[in-house]
N, C-alpha and C positions, 0 to 999 in steps of 0.2 A: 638669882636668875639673871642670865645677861640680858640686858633693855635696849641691844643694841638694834635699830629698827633698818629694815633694809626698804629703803624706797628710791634704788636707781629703775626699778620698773617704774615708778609714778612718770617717773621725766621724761622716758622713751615717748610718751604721749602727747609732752607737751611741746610746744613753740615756742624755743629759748634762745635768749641772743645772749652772749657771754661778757660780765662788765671784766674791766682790768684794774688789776693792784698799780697802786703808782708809784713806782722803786722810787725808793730816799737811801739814797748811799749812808748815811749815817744810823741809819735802823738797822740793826744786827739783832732786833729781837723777835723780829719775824720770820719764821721758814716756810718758802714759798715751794709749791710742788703741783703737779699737774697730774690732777685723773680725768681718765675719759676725756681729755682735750678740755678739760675746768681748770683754771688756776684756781686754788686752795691755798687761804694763807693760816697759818699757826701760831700762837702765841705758847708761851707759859708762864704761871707766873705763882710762885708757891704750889701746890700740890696740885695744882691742874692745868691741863691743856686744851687749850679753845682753838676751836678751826673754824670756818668757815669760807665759804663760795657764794658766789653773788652773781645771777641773771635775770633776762624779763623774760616774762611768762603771760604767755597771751590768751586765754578759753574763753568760754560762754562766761564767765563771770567775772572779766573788767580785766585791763593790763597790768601787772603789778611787778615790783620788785620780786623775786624770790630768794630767800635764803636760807642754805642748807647749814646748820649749823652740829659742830661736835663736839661732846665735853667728856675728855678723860679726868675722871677723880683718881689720882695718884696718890694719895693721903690714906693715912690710917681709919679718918671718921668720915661717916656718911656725909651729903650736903644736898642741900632742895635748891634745885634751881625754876626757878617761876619765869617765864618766857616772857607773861606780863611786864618788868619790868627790862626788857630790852626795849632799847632807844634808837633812833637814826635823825640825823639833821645832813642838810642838802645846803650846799654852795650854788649861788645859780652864777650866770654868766655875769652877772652884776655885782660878783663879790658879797649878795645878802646871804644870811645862815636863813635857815627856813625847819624848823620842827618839820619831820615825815611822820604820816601815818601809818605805825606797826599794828597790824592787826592779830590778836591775838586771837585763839581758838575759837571763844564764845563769838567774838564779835565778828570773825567773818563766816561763820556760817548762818548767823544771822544774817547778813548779807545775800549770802548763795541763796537761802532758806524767802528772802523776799523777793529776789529773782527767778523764783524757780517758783513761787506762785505766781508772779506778772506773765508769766509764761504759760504755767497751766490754764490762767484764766484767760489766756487769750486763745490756746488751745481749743480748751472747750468751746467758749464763743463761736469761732471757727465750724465746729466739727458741727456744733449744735444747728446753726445754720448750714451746710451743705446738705445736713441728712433731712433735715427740713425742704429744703428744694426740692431732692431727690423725691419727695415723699407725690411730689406733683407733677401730672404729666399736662400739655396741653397739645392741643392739636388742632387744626387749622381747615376749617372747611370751607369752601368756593359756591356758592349756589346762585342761580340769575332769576332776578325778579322780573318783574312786569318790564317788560320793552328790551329782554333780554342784559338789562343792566345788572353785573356782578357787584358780588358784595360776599365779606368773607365774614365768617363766623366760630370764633373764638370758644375750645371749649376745656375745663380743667377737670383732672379726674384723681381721684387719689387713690394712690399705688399702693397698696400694705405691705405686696411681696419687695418693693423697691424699697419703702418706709422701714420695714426692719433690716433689709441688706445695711442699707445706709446708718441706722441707728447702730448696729453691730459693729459696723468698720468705725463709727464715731466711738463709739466703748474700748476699740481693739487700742485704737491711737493713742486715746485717753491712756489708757492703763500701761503702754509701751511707754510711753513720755514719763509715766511716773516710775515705772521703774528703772529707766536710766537716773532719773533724778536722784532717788537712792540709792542707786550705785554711787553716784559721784560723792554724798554727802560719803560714803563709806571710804572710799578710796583718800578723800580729805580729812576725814579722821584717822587714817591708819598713821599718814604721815604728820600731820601735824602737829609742832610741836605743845604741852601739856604741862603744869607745874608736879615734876617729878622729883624723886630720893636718889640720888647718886650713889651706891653704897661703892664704898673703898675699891678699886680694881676694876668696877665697873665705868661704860660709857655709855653715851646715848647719841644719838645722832636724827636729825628729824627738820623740817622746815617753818618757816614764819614767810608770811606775805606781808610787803610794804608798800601802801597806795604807789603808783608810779605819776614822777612829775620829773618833768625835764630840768637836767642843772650839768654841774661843770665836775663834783665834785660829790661823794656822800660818804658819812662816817655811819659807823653803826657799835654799838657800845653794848656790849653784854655781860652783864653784871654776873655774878657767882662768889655768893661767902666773904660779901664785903669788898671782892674785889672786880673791878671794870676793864675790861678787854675790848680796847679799838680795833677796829679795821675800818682802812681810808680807800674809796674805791673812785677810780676814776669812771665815770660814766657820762662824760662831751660825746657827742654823737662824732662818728669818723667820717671823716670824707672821702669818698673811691680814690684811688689812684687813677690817674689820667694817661 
């Protein structure tokens, strides 16, 4: 079965700024190509071919590197690639190396998955109170005492026909909010990448998120069958032309 995963619909959605390969006239073992206005770099090295693209990706759940990555198994035998064991370190402007945070499936949708309660419960909180308001009306009466001196008189009444509108539209929200949320967990599962079987002929292609931190410089290292696949990506912020 081809495993080959098609997620250029995922990106159309997202807010991407595009990082840059940083030519080394003496590396001839990288081929560099451009889809959809992405530079794409390529290695090979024994029976397989690694690619990957590098941008920031900005949603409801935190800035992050993104990386599309692709593995042609050219070889005769299968090979399991575990996404877990992909690496990235960061150069900052101070020349330090710095370990990035690669998140791998489990752990960032446990991420999305505690963001996406801090949300519902403040949803609810929200909703729970409005329809609570809603639920009381008050109304304001004017009447004159002895020596014709006014004086107003504060009265509360509770609505049931408002008390259930408002508890409805609090249920309606509630339950919209949670079903975007599962979409998204879905749409993050489709592409994300997973510790998969490479069988001979076959490829796979799919994403990893890498916490985002500002630097000068970042490697990312993708291991496969013993062997480690770099890519060096330049990402110094640009400065407009004047």
């Amino acid at each position: 079965m081809n495993k080959i995963l098609t997620i250029a619909l995922l990106a159309l959605s997202m807010s991407v700024q595009a990082q840059d390969f940083p030519s080394q006239e003496n590396d001839t073992t990288v081929l560099t190509e451009y889809n959809d206005g992405r530079q794409w770099l390529y290695r090979q090295i024994g029976d397989f071919v690694v690619g990957m693209t590098n941008y920031v990706n900005k949603d409801d759940y935190g800035k992050n590197y993104q990386i599309l990555i692709y593995i042609k198994n050219l070889g005769e035998a299968s090979a399991l690639f575990d996404p877990s064991l992909v690496t990235s370190v960061l150069v900052d402007k101070h020349g330090k190396t710095e370990e990035m945070k690669v998140y791998n499936y489990e752990q960032y949708m446990k991420k999305v998955k505690r963001l996406q309660a801090w949300a519902m419960a403040l949803t609810g909180f929200s909703a729970g109170m409005n329809a609570s308001t809603a639920a009381y009306q008050t109304t304001y009466t004017t009447t004159y005492g002895a020596g014709m001196v006014p004086y107003t008189q504060v009265n509360t009444t509770y609505n049931y026909a408002a008390a259930s509108a408002a508890n409805m539209a609090a249920t309606t929200q509630i339950m919209t909010l949670s079903k975007m949320m599962s979409d998204d967990q879905k749409t993050i599962s489709q592409g994300y990448l997973k510790l998969t079987t490479i069988h001979p002929d076959e490829g796979i292609i799919g994403y990893l998120n890498i916490k985002h931190q500002k630097g000068i410089r970042m490697t990312v290292n993708i291991p496969i069958e013993g062997k480690v696949f770099s890519f060096d990506w330049d990402i110094a912020k640009k400065r407009k032309k004047q």
